[in-house]
Structure formats: structure tokens, C-alpha cells
TIMIPA-147258 format. One line per 8 residues: number of its first residue (from 1); their letters; for each residue x, y, z of C-alpha. Coordinates in pm, 1 decimal, decimal comma, padded with zeros to 6 digits. Example, Ala and Ser with C-alpha at 12.3 -4.5 7.8 and 13.67 -1.06 7.14 Angstrom:
// residues 2
1 = as = 01230,0 -00450,0 00780,0; 01367,0 -00106,0 00714,0
// end
This chain:
// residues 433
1 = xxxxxxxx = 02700,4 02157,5 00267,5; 02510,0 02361,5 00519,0; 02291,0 02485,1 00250,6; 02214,9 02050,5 00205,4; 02159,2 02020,6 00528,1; 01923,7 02362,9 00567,2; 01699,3 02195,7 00318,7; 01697,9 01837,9 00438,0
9 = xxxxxxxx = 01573,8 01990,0 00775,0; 01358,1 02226,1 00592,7; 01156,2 01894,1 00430,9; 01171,3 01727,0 00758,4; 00994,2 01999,2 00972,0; 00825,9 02093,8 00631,6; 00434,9 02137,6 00797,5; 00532,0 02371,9 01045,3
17 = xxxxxxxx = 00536,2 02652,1 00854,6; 00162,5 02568,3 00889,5; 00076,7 02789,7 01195,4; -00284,3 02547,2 01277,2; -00115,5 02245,9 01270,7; 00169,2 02389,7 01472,5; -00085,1 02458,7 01748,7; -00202,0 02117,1 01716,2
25 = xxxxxxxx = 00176,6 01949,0 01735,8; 00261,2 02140,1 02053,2; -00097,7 02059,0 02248,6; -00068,7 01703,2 02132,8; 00287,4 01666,3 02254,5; 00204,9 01791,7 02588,6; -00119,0 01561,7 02608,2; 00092,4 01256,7 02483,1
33 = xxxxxxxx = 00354,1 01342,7 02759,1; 00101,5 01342,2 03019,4; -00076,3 01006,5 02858,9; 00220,1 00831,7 02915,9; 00305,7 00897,9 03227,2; -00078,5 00809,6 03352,6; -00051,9 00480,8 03107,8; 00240,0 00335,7 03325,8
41 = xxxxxxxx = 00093,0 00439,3 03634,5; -00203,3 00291,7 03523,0; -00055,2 -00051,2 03456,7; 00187,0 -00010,9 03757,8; -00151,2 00008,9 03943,5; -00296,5 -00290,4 03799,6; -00008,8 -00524,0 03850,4; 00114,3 -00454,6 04194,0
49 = xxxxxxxx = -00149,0 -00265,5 04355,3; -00476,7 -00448,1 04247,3; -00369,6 -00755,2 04137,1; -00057,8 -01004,9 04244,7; 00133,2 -00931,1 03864,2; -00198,4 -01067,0 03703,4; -00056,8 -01001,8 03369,9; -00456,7 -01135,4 03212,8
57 = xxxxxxxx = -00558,6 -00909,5 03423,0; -00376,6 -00641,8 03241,8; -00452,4 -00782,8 02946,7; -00839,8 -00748,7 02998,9; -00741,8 -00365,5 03063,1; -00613,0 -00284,9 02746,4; -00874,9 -00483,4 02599,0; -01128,0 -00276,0 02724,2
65 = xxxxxxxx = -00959,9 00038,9 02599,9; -00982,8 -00092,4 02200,5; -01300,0 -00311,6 02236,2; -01498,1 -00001,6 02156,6; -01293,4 00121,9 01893,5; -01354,1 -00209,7 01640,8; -01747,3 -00206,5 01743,2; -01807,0 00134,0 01704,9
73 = xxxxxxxx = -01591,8 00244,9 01436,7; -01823,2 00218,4 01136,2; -02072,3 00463,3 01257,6; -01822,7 00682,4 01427,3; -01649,9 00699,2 01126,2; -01961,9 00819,7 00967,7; -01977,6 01052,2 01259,0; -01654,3 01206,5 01181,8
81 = xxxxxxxx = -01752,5 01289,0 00817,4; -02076,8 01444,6 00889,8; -01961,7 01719,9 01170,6; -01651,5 01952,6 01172,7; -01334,6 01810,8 01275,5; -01225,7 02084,7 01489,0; -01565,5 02129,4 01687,1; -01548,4 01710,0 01743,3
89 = xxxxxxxx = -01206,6 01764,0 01880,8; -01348,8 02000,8 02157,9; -01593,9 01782,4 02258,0; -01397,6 01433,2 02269,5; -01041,5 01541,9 02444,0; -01327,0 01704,8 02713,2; -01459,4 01381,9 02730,8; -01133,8 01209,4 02763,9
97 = xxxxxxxx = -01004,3 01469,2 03034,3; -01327,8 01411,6 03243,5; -01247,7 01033,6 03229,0; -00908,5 01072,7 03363,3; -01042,0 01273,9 03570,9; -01236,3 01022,0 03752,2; -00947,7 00778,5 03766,0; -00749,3 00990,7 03963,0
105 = xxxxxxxx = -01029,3 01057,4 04233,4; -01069,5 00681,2 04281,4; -00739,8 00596,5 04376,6; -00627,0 00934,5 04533,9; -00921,8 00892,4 04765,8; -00850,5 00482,6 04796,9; -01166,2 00371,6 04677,2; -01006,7 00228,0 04376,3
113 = xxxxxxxx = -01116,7 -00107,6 04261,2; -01004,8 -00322,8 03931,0; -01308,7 -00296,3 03854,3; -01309,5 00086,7 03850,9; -01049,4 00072,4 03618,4; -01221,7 -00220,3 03363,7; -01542,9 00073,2 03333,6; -01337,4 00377,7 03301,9
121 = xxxxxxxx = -01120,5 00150,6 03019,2; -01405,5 00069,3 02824,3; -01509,6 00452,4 02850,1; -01211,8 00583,4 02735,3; -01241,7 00293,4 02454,8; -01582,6 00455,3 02373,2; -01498,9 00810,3 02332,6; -01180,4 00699,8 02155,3
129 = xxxxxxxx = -01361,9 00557,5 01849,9; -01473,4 00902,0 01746,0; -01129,7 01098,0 01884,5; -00950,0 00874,4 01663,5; -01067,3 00899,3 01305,4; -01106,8 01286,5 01375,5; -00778,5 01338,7 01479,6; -00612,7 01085,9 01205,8
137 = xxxxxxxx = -00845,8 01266,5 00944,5; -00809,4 01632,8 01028,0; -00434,7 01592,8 00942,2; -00551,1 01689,3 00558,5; -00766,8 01954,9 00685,1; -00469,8 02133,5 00855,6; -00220,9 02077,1 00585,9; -00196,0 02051,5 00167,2
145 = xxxxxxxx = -00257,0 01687,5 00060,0; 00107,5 01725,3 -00051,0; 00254,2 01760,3 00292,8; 00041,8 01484,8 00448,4; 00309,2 01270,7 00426,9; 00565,6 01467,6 00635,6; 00293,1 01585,9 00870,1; 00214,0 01251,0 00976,8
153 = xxxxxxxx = 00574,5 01166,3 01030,1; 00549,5 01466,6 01250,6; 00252,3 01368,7 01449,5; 00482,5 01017,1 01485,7; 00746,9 01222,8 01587,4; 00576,7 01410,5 01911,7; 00407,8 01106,4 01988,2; 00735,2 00932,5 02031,3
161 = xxxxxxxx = 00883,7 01235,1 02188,7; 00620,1 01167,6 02454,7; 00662,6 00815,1 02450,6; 01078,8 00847,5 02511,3; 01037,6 01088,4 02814,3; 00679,3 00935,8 02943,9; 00738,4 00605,6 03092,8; 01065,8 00689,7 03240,8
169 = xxxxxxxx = 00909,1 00992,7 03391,8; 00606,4 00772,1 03492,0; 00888,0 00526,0 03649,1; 01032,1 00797,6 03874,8; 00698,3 00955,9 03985,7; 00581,3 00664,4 04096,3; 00866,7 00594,7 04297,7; 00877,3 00921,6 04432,6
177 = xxxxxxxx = 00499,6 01106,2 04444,1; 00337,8 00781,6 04406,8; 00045,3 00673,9 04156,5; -00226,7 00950,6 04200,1; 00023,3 01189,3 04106,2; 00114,1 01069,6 03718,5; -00280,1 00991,3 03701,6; -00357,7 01380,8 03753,3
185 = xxxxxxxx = -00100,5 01447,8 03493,4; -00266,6 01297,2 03251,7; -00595,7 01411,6 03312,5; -00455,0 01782,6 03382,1; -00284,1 01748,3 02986,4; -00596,1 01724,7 02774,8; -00606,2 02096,5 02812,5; -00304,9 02148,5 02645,8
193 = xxxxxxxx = -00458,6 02008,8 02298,8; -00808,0 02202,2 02392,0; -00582,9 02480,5 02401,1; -00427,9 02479,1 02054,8; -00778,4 02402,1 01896,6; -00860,8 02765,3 02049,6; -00561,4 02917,9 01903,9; -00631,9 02788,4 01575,6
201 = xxxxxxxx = -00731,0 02995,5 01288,6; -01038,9 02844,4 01166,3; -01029,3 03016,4 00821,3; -00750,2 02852,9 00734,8; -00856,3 02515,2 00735,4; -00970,2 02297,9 00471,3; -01246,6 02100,6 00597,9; -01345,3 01785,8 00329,0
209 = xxxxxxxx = -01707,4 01783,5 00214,5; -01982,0 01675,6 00466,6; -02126,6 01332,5 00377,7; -02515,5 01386,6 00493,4; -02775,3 01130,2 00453,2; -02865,3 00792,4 00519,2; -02631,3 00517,0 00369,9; -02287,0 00590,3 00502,3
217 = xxxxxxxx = -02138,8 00369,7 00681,2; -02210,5 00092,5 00382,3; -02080,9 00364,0 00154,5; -01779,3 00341,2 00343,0; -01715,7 -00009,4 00400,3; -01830,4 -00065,5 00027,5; -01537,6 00222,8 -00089,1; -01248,5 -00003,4 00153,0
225 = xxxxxxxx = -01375,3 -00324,4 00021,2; -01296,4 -00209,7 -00342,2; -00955,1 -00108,1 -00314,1; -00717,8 -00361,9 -00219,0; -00428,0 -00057,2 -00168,3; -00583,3 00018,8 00113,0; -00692,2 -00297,5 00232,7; -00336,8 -00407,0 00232,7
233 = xxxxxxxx = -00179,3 -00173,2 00485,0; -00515,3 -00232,6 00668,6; -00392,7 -00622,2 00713,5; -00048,7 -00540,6 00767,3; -00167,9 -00324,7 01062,2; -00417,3 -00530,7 01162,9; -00107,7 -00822,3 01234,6; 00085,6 -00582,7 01433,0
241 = xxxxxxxx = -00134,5 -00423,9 01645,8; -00283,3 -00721,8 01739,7; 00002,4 -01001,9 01783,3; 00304,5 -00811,2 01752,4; 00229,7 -00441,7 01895,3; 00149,1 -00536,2 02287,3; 00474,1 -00392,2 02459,1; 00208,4 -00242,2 02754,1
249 = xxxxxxxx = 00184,0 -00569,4 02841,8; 00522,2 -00778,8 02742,0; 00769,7 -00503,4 02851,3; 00586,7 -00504,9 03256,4; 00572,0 -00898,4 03204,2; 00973,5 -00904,8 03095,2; 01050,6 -00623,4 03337,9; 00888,9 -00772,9 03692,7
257 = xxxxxxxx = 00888,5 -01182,5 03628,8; 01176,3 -01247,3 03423,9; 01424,6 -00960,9 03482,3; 01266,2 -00909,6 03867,2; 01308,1 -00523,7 03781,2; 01115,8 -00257,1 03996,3; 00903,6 00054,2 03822,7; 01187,7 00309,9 03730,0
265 = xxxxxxxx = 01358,9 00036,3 03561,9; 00996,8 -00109,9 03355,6; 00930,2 00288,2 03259,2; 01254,2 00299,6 03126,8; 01177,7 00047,9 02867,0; 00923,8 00256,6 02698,7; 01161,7 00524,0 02700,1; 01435,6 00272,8 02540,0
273 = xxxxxxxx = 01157,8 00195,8 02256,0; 01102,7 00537,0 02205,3; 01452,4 00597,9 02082,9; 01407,2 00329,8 01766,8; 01015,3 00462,6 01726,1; 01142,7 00839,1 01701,2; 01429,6 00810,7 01459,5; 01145,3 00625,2 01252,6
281 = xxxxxxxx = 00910,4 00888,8 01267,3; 01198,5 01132,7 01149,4; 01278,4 00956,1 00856,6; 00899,1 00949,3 00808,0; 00871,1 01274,1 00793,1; 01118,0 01358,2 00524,4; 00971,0 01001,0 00306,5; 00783,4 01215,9 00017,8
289 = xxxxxxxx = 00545,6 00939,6 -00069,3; 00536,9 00540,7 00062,8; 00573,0 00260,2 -00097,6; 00483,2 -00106,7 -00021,8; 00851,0 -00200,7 00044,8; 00874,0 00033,4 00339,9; 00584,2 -00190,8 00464,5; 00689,7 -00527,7 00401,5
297 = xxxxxxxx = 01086,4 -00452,1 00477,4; 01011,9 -00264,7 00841,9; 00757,8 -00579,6 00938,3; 01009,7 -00826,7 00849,6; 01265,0 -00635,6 01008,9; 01002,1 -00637,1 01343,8; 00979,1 -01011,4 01330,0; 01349,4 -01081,6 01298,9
305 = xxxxxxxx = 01433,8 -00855,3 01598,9; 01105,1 -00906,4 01813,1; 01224,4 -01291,6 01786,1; 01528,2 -01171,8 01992,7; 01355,2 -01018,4 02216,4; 01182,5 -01335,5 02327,6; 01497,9 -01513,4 02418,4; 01661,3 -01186,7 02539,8
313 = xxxxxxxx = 01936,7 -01348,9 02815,8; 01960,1 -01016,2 03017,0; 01776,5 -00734,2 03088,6; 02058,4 -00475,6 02911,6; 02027,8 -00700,1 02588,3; 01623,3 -00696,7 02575,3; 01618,3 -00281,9 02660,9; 01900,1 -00268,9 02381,6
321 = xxxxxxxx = 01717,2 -00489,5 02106,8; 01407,9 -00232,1 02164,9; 01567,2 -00002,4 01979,7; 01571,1 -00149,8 01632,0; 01211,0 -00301,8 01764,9; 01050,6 00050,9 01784,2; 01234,8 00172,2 01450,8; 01052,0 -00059,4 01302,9
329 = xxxxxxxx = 00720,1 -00113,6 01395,8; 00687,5 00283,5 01343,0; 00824,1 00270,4 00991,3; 00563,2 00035,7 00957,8; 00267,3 00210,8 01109,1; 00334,3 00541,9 00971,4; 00393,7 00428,0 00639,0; 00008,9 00245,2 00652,1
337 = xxxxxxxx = -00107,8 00553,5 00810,0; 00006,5 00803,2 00483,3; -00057,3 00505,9 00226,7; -00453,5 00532,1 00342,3; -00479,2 00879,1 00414,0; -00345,0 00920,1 00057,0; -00554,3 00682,5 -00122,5; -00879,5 00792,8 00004,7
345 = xxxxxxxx = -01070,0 01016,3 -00155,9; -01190,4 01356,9 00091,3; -01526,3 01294,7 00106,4; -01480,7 00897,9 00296,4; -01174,9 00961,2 00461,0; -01325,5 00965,6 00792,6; -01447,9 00639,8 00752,9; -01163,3 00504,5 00611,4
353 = xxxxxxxx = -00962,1 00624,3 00868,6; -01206,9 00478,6 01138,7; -01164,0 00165,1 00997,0; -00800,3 00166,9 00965,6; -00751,8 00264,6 01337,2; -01066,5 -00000,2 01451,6; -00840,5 -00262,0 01269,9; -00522,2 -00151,7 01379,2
361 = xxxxxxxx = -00649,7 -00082,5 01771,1; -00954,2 -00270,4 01706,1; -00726,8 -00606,5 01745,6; -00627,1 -00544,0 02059,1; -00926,4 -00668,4 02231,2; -00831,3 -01007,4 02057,1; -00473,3 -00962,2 02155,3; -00408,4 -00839,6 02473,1
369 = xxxxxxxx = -00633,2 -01091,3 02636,0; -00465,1 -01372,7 02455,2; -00088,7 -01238,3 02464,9; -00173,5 -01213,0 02865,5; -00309,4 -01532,4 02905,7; 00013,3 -01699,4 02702,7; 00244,1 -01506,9 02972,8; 00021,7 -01694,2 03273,9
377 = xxxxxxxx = 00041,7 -01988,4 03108,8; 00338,5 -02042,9 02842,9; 00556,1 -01766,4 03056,7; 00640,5 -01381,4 02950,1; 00904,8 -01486,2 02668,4; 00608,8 -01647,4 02427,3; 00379,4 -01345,8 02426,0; 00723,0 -01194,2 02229,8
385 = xxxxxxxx = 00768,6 -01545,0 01971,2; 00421,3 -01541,5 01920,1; 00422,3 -01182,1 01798,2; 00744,3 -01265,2 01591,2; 00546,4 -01557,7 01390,9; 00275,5 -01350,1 01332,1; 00425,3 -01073,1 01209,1; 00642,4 -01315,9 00954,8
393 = xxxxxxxx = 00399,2 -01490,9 00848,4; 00194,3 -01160,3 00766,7; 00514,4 -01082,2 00526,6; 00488,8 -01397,9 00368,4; 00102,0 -01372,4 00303,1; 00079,4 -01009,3 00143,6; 00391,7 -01113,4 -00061,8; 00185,7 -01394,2 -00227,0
401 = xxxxxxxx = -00122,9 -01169,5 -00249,7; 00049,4 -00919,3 -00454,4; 00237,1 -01227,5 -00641,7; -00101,5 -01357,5 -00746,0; -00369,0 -01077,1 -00704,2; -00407,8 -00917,4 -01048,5; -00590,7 -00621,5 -00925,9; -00303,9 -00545,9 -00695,7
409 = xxxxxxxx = -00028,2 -00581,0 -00967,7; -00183,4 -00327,5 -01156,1; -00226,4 -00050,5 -00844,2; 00148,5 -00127,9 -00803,1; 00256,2 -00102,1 -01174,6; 00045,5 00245,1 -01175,9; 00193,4 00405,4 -00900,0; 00107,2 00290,4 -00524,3
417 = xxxxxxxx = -00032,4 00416,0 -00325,0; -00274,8 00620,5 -00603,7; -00224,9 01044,6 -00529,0; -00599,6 01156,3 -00426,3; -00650,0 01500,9 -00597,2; -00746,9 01806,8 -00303,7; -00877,9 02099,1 -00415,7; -00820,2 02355,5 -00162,3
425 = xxxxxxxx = -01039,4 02658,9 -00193,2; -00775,6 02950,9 -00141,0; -00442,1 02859,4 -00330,0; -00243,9 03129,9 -00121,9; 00141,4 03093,2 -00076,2; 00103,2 03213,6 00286,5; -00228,6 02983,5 00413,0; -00099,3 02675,2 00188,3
433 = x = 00287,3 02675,8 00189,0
// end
């Protein structure tokens, strides 16, 4: 029995025993930490500081963060093909830092406008559409194609780490230390990842082939356009992210007009969330290969239960429902995530990744602006329902796409999603476990 159990932990921390992407887990679970703490100070800010509970203008803040990411994820994607991973990393979690940086002057010296925070949103937005597909494609560059799987359950897993302990930190600080505080935090983090990038053994990686020339962001968007596998997930995450994924703004809506809850008890939602998202990312991490059910099942699963939420009577039933909320919109999203990674062939998979997180994060400027104005106008409790019809209707449509989509019927009959062939150039036990 202990011997069972041994080895089901063994699978489930499997990538570990990769000392690089090690590194990277602990820097990133320190940044994340910090993120999330300056993310509900941020919108703690917004609401009762610079605004009278404006949740549109909220909504026009998160916008700002993702517009970038669907206009300029194309070429960054092409970006993140041509230059090393790991010296890309360096540059854009400086970037980010600085950013951060300058958030935290403007309101610890009380200069601090909405305004201020629109720019420095649509910054972050910008350097984000490169830090994104390099971080979501350097994943294979750390680790065997074979443990990509379990080491992006993994990266799930310290996200959501941060995510439990984040807001309700956030909450507390804010109460106690006051705004500026959690926004230095987060600047103050990025180092943590610039860190482990320095610790990292470079010789161990296994960067994919540079793409060079002209042609390649049509090369990529040709590549996605012919492989309905991936396009798929890219749909399915396209749905949540946009209509269904917009808890920054719902859960402050839910927690201050309709619960009339102050900010240790709105940071403590996240945290609540967290506990679903983590034991998803968990049993991610030990899933050897995805499969469209584990799509389809988790988003109907997020409908059902985000449908709840909406006409949550009480504040202890909607923090409760959360839960099962978070498990599944994680299954969800890191079952997409390792169904693309997988598919794509080395040499495009920064693109492909850029596109999957421009689609996925890309929606959010159509969102968040929308979901806000419902909550001015319909009240907080549609922003939820409408998320819950999207999201089920989204089930519905890829069912009958599959049902009637020869192309697809044969990916699935062959074995979805397809296992892209890496050739690493050292095949020894102790650099590739």
C-alpha cells in the first residue's frame, strides 16, 4: 500500500526530478503569490478608492490588461520562436517588475489616478503578449515531451497555490498595511522568477528549432487553421475565458453589492476558488495524456455549478459553490493547455501557444467590459447566468462539431490529441529523467 501510494506521488510530482524546471516552479510560485496579492489590491483600489464600486470601471481594467494580448499575439508569437526562451524570460518579468513598479509609486505617493491605472494595464497587457507564449512554450524546453503533461499540471498547481493564499492575504493587508503595501509585493516578486532563470543550467535545456525568416506569423496561423484538434480546445477556451472565467470582476461585484461584505471577506473568495482550482491541477498532474471528455465533462460541470452561483441566497453558499466552480474550470484549462502543447509540432509551438493564450486572455477585452456593464445594468447575479449559458451552449456546439465534422472523427478515432515526436539531443537518464 505505501509502495501504491510512493508511486502515485512519484507521477504526480513526476517533473521535479527536473532540477531547471524546479527553479522555475519555486520563482513562479513566489511571483504568483505576490501577483495576487497586488491583483486584489489593485481592484480593491479601483472600486472603493477611485471609483464609487464602478464595477465597468473595473471591467475596462481588466480589459486593458488582455487587449494587447489578442492584437499582438501573432507576431509575438513569432517573436517567441525566433529568440531563446530563457533570455526572453529575463527581459519580460524585468519589464513586468518595472511596471509594478510604477504602480506602487503612484498611489504610495497619492498621485494615483484611474487613469494611471488604465495606462499601466494596457502596459502590462503589452509586455504580457510575449511573457505568455514564452513561458507556456518553454514548458517543453525544460522537460521531456513525455512529462509535459504532468508539468503543466504542476505549473496549475503553484499557480493555484498562489491563488489560495493570495487574495486572502491581499484581504488582510489591505485592512491592516493598506494598498501600497500588497502593490510593492508584487512588484518586489518578479525577482523571485529572475532568480531561478539564473540558477538554471542552461545546458540542460532543450530549446525547439529557431523559425528565421520572413513568413511566420501566416505560417503559424495557416498550421492552427489546419488542425481542428487544436482549434477545438482553442474554442472551448475561448468561451470560458471570455463569458464564463471573469471571477476578478463577479466575486468583488457579489462580495460588496449583494453580500455588502468588506475586503478580508472579498479576498477570501479567491482563496475559496483556489481550493476547487488546486485539487484540479493535482489531478492534472498525474492525467498521463487528455482527452476531449475531460474538456467537455469539466465545462459542463462549470455551467451547471456557475448557474448556482448566480442565484447563490447567502454569502456561505456562493463561497461554498466556488469550490466545485474552480475544480472545474481548471480541469478545463489545463486539459486545453497539454492538448495544444502536445499537438504542435516544436518548431510553431510558440505561435500556437500565442494564439491559444490571445484567445483564451485575448477575450477578455470583449468580456470584462460587457460582464461589467451587465452588473451596472442587469445587477451582479447576471454577469454569473450569462457565463453559465455560454459555457453550455459551448458544450452543446463542439458536441455537434465532432458529431458532424468528418475531419474531427477521424483525429478522435486515431488517438486525440496526436503525440508530437521530440527529439532531444542528449538521451541521458540524469538530464532527461
Amino acid at each position: 500500500m505505501n509502495r501504491a501510494v510512493g508511486s502515485q506521488l512519484g507521477r504526480t510530482f513526476a517533473s521535479f526530478a527536473v532540477v531547471n524546471y524546479a527553479w522555475y516552479f519555486a520563482g513562479s510560485l513566489v511571483s504568483n503569490l505576490g501577483l495576487w496579492v497586488g491583483r486584489t489590491a489593485q481592484d480593491w483600489m479601483v472600486l472603493t478608492q477611485l471609483t464609487d464600486h464602478s464595477s465597468t470601471a473595473l471591467g475596462y481594467v481588466t480589459a486593458l490588461q488582455f487587449l494587447p494580448i489578442a492584437v499582438l499575439a501573432p507576431t509575438m508569437g513569432a517573436v517567441a520562436d525566433r529568440w531563446p526562451k530563457h533570455t526572453l524570460l529575463y527581459i519580460t518579468q524585468s519589464l513586468l517588475a518595472v511596471n509594478a513598479l510604477a504602480l506602487w509609486i503612484l498611489d504610495a505617493t497619492g498621485v494615483i489616478q484611474l487613469w494611471h491605472v488604465l495606462l499601466i494595464a494596457l502596459i502590462q497587457g503589452a509586455i504580457s503578449s510575449l511573457d505568455n507564449p514564452v513561458r507556456q512554450s518553454f514548458v517543453p524546453e525544460m522537460v521531456p515531451m513525455r512529462l509535459v503533461p504532468n508539468a503543466v499540471g504542476l505549473n496549475s498547481t503553484q499557480f493555484n497555490c498562489a491563488r489560495l493564499l493570495g487574495p486572502g492575504i491581499g484581504g488582510l493587508l489591505i485592512a491592516g498595511v493598506g494598498v501600497p503595501a500588497c502593490l510593492l509585493i508584487n512588484a518586489v516578486s518578479f525577482a523571485a522568477v529572475i532568480v531561478s532563470l539564473a540558477m538554471m543550467d542552461r545546458s540542460l535545456l532543450t530549446p525547439a528549432p529557431a523559425r528565421r525568416g520572413k513568413g511566420a506569423v501566416r505560417e503559424g496561423l495557416r498550421y492552427v487553421r489546419g488542425r481542428p484538434d487544436i482549434l477545438v480546445p482553442m474554442v472551448i477556451v475561448f468561451m470560458l475565458g471570455t463569458f464564463g472565467m471573469n471571477f476578478q470582476i463577479t466575486n468583488a461585484l457579489m462580495a460588496t453589492k449583494v453580500f455588502r461584505k468588506g475586503p478580508g471577506e472579498y479576498g477570501l473568495l479567491g482563496s475559496i476558488m483556489a481550493v476547487g482550482t488546486l485539487a484540479a491541477a493535482l489531478l492534472a498532474a498525474r492525467r498521463a495524456h487528455p482527452r476531449l471528455r475531460t474538456l467537455l465533462i469539466p465545462l459542463a460541470g462549470f455551467a451547471i455549478f456557475t448557474a448556482v452561483l448566480g442565484l447563490a441566497p447567502s454569502y456561505l453558499v456562493y463561497a461554498i459553490t466556488l469550490v466545485p466552480v474552480g475544480l472545474f474550470a481548471l480541469t478545463v484549462m489545463t486539459s486545453a493547455n497539454a492538448t495544444v502543447q502536445m499537438a504542435s509540432d516544436p518548431d510553431v509551438r510558440g505561435r500556437v501557444m500565442a494564439l491559444y493564450m490571445a484567445i483564451f486572455m485575448g477575450g477578455t477585452p470583449i468580456g470584462a467590459p460587457v460582464i461589467g456593464w451587465i452588473g451596472d445594468a442587469w445587477g451582479p447575479r447576471w454577469t454569473l447566468l450569462i457565463g453559465s449559458i455560454a459555457t453550455g451552449l459551448t458544450v452543446i456546439g463542439v458536441l455537434l462539431f465532432v458529431r458532424f465534422h468528418d475531419g474531427m472523427r477521424m483525429r478522435l478515432r486515431a488517438g486525440w490529441p496526436p503525440r508530437v515526436a521530440v527529439v532531444h539531443p542528449v538521451e541521458d537518464p540524469e538530464k532527461i529523467p
